[in-house]
mmCIF file of the C-alpha atoms, coordinates in Angstrom:
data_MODEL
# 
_entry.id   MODEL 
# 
loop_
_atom_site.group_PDB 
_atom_site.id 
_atom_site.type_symbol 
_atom_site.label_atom_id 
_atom_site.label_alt_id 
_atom_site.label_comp_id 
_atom_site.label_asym_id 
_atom_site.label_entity_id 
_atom_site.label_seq_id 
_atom_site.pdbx_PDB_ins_code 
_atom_site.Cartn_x 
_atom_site.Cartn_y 
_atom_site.Cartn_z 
_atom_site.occupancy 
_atom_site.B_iso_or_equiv 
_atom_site.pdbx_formal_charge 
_atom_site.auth_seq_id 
_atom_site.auth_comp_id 
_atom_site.auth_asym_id 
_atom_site.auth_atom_id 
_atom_site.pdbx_PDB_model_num 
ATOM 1  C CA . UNK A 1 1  ? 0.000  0.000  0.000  1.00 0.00 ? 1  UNK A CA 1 
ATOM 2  C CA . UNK A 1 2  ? 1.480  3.724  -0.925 1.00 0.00 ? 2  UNK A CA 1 
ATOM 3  C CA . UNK A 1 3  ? 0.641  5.952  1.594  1.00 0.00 ? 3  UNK A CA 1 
ATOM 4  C CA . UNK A 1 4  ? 2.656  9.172  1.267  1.00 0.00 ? 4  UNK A CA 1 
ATOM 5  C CA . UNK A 1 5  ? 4.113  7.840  -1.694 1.00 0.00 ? 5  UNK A CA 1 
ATOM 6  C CA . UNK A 1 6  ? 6.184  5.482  0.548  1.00 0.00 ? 6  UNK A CA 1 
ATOM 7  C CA . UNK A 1 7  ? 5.495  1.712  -0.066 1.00 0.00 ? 7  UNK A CA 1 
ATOM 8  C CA . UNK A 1 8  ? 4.252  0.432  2.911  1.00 0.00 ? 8  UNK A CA 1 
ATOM 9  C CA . UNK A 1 9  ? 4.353  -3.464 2.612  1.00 0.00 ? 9  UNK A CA 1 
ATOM 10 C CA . UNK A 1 10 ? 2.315  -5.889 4.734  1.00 0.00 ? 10 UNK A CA 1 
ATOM 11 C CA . UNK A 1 11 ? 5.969  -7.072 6.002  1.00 0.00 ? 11 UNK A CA 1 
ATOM 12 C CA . UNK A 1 12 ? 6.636  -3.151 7.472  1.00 0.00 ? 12 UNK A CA 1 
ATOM 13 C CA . UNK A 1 13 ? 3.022  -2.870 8.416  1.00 0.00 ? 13 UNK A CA 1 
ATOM 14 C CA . UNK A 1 14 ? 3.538  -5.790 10.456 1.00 0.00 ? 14 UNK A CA 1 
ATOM 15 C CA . UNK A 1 15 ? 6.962  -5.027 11.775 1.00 0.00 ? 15 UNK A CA 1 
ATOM 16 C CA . UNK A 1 16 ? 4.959  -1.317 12.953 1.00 0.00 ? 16 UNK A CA 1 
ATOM 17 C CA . UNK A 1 17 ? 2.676  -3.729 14.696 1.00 0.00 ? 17 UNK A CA 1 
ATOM 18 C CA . UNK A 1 18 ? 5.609  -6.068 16.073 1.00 0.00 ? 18 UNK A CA 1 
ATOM 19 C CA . UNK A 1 19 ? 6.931  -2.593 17.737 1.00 0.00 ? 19 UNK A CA 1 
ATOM 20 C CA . UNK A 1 20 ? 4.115  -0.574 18.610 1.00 0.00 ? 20 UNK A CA 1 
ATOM 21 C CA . UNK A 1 21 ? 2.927  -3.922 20.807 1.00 0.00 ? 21 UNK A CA 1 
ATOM 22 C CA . UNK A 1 22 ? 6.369  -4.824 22.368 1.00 0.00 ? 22 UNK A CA 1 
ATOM 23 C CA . UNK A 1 23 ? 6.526  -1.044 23.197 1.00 0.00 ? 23 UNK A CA 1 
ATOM 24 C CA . UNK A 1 24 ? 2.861  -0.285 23.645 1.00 0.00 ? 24 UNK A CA 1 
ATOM 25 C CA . UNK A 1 25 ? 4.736  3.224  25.734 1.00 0.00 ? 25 UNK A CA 1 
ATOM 26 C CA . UNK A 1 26 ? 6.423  4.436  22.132 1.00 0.00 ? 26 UNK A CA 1 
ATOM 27 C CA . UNK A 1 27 ? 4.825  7.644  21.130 1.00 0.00 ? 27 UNK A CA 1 
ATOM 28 C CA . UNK A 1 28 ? 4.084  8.378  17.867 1.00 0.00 ? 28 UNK A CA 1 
ATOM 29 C CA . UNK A 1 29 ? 7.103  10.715 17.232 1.00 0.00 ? 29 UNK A CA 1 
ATOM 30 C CA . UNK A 1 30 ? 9.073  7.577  18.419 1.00 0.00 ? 30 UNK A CA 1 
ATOM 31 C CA . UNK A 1 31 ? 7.351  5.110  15.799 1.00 0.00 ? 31 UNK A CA 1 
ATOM 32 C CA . UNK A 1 32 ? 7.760  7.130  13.083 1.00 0.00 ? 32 UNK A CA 1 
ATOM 33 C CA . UNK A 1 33 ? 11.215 7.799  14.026 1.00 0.00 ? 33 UNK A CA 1 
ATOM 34 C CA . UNK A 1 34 ? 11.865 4.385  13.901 1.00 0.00 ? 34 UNK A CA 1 
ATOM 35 C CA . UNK A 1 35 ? 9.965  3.547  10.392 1.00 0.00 ? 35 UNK A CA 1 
ATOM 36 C CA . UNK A 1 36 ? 12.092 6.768  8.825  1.00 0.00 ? 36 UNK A CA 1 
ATOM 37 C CA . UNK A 1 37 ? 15.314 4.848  9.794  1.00 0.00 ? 37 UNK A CA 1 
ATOM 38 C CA . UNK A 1 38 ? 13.899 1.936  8.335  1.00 0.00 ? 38 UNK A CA 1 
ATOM 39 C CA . UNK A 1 39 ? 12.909 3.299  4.959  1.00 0.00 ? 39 UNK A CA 1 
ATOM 40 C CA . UNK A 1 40 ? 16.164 5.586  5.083  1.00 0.00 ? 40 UNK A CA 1 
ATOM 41 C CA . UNK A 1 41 ? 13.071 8.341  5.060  1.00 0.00 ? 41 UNK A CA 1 
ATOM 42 C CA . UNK A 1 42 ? 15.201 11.791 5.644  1.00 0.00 ? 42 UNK A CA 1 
ATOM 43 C CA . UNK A 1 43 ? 15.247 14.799 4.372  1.00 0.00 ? 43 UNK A CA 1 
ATOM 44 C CA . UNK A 1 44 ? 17.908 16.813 2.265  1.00 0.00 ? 44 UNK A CA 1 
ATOM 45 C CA . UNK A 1 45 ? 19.635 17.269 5.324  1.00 0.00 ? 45 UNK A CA 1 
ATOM 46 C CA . UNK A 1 46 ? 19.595 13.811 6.105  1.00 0.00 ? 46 UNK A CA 1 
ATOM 47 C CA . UNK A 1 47 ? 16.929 14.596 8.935  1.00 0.00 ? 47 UNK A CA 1 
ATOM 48 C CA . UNK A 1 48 ? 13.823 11.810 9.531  1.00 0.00 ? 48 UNK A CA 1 
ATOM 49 C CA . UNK A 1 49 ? 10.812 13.229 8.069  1.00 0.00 ? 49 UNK A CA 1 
ATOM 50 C CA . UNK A 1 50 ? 8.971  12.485 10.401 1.00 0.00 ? 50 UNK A CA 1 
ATOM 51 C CA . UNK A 1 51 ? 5.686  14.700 10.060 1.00 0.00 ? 51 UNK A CA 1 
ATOM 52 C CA . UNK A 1 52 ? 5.178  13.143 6.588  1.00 0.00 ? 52 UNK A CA 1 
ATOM 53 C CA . UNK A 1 53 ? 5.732  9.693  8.703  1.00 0.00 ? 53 UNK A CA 1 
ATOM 54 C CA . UNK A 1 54 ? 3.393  10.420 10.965 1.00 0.00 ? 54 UNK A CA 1 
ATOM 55 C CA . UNK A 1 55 ? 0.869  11.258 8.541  1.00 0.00 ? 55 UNK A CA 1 
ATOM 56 C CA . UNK A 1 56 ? 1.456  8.033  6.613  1.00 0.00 ? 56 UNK A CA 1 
ATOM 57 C CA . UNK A 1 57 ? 0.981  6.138  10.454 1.00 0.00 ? 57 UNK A CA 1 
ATOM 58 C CA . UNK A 1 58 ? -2.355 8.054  10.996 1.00 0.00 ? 58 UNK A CA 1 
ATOM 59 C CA . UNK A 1 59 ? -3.658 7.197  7.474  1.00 0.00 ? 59 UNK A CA 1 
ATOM 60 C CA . UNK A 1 60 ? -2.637 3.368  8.234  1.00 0.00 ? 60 UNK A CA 1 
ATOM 61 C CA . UNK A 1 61 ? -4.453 4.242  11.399 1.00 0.00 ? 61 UNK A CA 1 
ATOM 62 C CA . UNK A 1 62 ? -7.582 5.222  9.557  1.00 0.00 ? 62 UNK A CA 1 
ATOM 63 C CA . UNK A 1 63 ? -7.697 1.997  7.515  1.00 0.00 ? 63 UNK A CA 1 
ATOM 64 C CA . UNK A 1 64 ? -7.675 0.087  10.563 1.00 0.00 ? 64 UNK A CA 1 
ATOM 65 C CA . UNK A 1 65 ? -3.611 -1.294 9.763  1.00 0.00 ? 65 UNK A CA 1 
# 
């Protein structure tokens, strides 16, 4: 599924899942932080991006993933 035009596979949806329940005390900052490292998601600067992350994580939200 594209969300954000990132590819967001069933295999990263469930490693989200895999983390957000071993670490049910992550905040959402923290997740996306964590799926930008994963996707090398950064910025020109080489900063995470993670508002656009954390848009793509509430639309997954929204679709009940």
């Amino acid at each position: 599924m594209v969300v954000t035009r990132h590819d967001f596979t069933d295999e990263l949806i469930l490693r989200i899942r895999d983390l957000v329940g071993s670490q049910p005390h992550l905040t959402r900052g923290a997740v996306a932080r964590q799926v930008c490292e994963w996707l090398d998601w950064t910025d020109h600067h080489g900063r995470p991006k993670e508002i656009s992350c954390r848009i793509a994580l509430n639309r997954l939200q929204a679709k009940g993933l």
